[in-house]
C-alpha positions in Angstrom: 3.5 9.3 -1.6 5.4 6.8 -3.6 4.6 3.2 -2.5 6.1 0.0 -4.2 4.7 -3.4 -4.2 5.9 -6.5 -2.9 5.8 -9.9 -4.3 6.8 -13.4 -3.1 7.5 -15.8 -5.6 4.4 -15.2 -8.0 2.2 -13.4 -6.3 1.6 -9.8 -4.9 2.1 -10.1 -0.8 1.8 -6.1 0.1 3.4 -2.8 -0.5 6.3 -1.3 1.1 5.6 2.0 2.1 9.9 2.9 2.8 11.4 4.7 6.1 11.1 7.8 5.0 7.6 7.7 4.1 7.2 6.2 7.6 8.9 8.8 9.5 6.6 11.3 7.7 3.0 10.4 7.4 2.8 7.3 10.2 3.4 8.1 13.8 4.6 5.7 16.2 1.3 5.8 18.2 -0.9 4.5 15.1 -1.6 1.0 15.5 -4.3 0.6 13.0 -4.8 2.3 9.9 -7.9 2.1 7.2 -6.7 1.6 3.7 -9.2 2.4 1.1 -8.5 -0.2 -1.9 -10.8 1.5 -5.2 -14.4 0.7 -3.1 -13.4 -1.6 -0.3 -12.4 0.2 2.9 -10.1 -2.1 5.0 -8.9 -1.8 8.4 -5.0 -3.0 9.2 -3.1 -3.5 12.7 0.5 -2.1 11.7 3.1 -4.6 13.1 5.8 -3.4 14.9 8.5 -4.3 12.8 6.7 -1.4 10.5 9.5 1.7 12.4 12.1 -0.7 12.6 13.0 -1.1 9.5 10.1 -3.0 8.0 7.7 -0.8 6.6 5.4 -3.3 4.6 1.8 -3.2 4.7 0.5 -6.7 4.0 -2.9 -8.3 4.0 -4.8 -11.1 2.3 -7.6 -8.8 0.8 -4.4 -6.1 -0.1 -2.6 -8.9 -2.1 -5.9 -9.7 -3.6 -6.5 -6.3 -4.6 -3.4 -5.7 -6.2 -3.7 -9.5 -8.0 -6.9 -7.8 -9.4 -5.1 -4.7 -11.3 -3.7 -7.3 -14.0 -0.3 -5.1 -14.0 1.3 -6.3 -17.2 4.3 -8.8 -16.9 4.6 -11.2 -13.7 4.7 -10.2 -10.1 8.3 -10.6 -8.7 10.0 -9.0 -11.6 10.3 -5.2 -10.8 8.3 -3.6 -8.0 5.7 -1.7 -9.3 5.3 2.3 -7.8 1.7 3.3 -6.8 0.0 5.8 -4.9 -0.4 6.2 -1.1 -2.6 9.0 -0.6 -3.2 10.3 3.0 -7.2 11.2 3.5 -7.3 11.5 7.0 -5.8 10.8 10.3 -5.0 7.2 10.2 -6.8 6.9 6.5 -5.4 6.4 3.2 -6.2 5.5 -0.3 -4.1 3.6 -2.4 -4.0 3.8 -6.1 -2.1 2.9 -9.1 -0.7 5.7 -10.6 -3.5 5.7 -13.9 -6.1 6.1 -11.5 -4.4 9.0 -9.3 -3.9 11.3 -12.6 -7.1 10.1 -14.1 -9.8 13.2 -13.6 -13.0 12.7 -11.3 -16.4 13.1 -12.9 
């Protein structure tokens, strides 16, 4: 699925996963989810606001993460789409979109 991230003044604060991609892959019942960022695997309490029309994912070591990827241009200009791929019950992998068409070896 299409994610996009989310910025706060200059810096990257999470991604926001939209409603519809909310309604699909996250049922109301998961609280916690584990997000696998490139090696790190982190775990993440989903607030409630996340059905109710806030469906951010936010987390110091997220924002770090995505601070990491050195995305050209600033953060807070344009939202920048990356992948959020399911890989299990409550697991998923996010990835920018190079490294989701990029082959494994």
């Amino acid at each position: 699925m299409v994610v996009k991230t989310q910025c706060e003044g200059h810096a990257f604060t999470g991604v926001d996963v939209g409603a519809a991609n909310v309604r699909r892959y996250f049922p109301r019942e998961l609280e916690d989810i584990e997000l696998r960022l490139d090696h790190l695997l982190i775990l993440l309490s989903l607030p409630p606001g996340f059905w109710n029309g806030h469906p951010e994912i936010r987390d110091p070591r997220l924002s770090l993460w995505l601070e990491s990827k050195n995305f050209s241009g600033s953060p807070g200009k344009t939202p920048l789409p990356l992948a959020l791929i399911p890989s299990g019950k409550n697991s998923f992998r996010l990835q920018t979109f190079a490294s989701a068409t990029r082959p494994k070896t």
